[in-house]
Every structure is written in C-alpha cells, then in structure tokens.
N, C-alpha and C positions, 0 to 999 in steps of 0.2 A: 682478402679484399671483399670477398661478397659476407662474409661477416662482419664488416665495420660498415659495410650500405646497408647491411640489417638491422645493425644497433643503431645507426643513425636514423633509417626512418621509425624505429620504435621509440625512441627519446623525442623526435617531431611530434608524432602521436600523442605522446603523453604532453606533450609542452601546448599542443592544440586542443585536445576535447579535455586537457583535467588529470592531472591524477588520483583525485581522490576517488575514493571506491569505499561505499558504504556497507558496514557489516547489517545484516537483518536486524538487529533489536536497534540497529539506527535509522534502517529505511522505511523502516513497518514498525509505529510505536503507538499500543492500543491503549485506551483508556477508558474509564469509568466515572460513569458519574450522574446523581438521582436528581430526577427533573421535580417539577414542581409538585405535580400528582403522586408523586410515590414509586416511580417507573424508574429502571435501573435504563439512560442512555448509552452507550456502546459505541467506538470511533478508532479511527486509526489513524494517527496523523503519519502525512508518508512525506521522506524527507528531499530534497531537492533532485529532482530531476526524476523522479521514481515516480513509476503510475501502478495499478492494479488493471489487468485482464478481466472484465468480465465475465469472462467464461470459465476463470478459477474462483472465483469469490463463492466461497458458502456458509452457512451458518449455522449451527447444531447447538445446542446444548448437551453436557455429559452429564451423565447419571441421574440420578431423582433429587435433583436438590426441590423441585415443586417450579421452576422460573421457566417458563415459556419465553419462544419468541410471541411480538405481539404484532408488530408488522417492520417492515422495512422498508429503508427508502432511500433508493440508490439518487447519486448526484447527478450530472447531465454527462453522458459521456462524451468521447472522440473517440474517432475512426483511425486504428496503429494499424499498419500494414495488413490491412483488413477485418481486423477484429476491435470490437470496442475497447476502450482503456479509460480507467477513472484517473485523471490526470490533480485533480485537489483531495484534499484531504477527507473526505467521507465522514459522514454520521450521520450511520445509516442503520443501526440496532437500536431497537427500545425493547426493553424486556418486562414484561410481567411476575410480581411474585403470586 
C-alpha cells in the first residue's frame, strides 16, 4: 500500500512540474562568434527554465593561445533563494586577440 501512495504521488509530480530534464550540453550551450571590430564575442544560451548562479560563473582562458579576456558584462540578475541567478541567456565574453 504505502508503495503504490509513492508511486502515485511521484507520477503527480512528474505530470505537474514536467518531466523533461535537460542533459548539460542542452542546458548550458556556448557560442562564438567575431563582432565587428575584430573581438571574438562569447555567450551561452541556457535552455528553458535553467538560470546560472552568480557566484559560480567564471572566466579563464587556457594556455598561451595570445586571447585575453577584454571585459565582461554580466546581464541584470534575480534574487533565487538568496543568491543572484542569471535567468536569460548571457553575452557576456568579448575577447581579445
């Protein structure tokens, strides 16, 4: 009995918030692409219902390719359960060669 009120309210669940569940190279999908100056722009489109944390976001470059960050410019955030969250999709890298 109390495993068929379980299954039952987990098939509610899933029939109320969705069950779809996105894998990472669907939720977080970056791109490139060279502005009009010559600057390599940087973005990530993030897919429905997905935001980014603030306070994990960062940017590096690897190795000596010669490509600096040149500045960045984060989008307007909101406030998730106390910490900011970028709720649209960002483009927020411009790189220099």
């Amino acid at each position: 009995m109390l495993k068929r009120l379980l299954l039952t309210a987990l098939v509610s669940c899933i029939t109320l918030f969705g069950s779809e569940f996105l894998m990472p190279e669907e939720a977080f999908r970056p791109s490139v692409s060279v502005t009009k100056n010559g600057d390599i722009a940087a973005k990530i489109d993030l897919g429905n219902h997905i935001y980014l944390y603030k306070s994990k976001l960062h940017a590096k470059i690897l190795g000596n390719s010669g490509i600096t960050i040149k500045h960045i410019t984060l989008p307007e955030g909101s406030d998730h359960e106390g910490q900011t969250v970028f709720m649209e999709s960002p483009n927020f890298i411009e790189l220099a060669i």
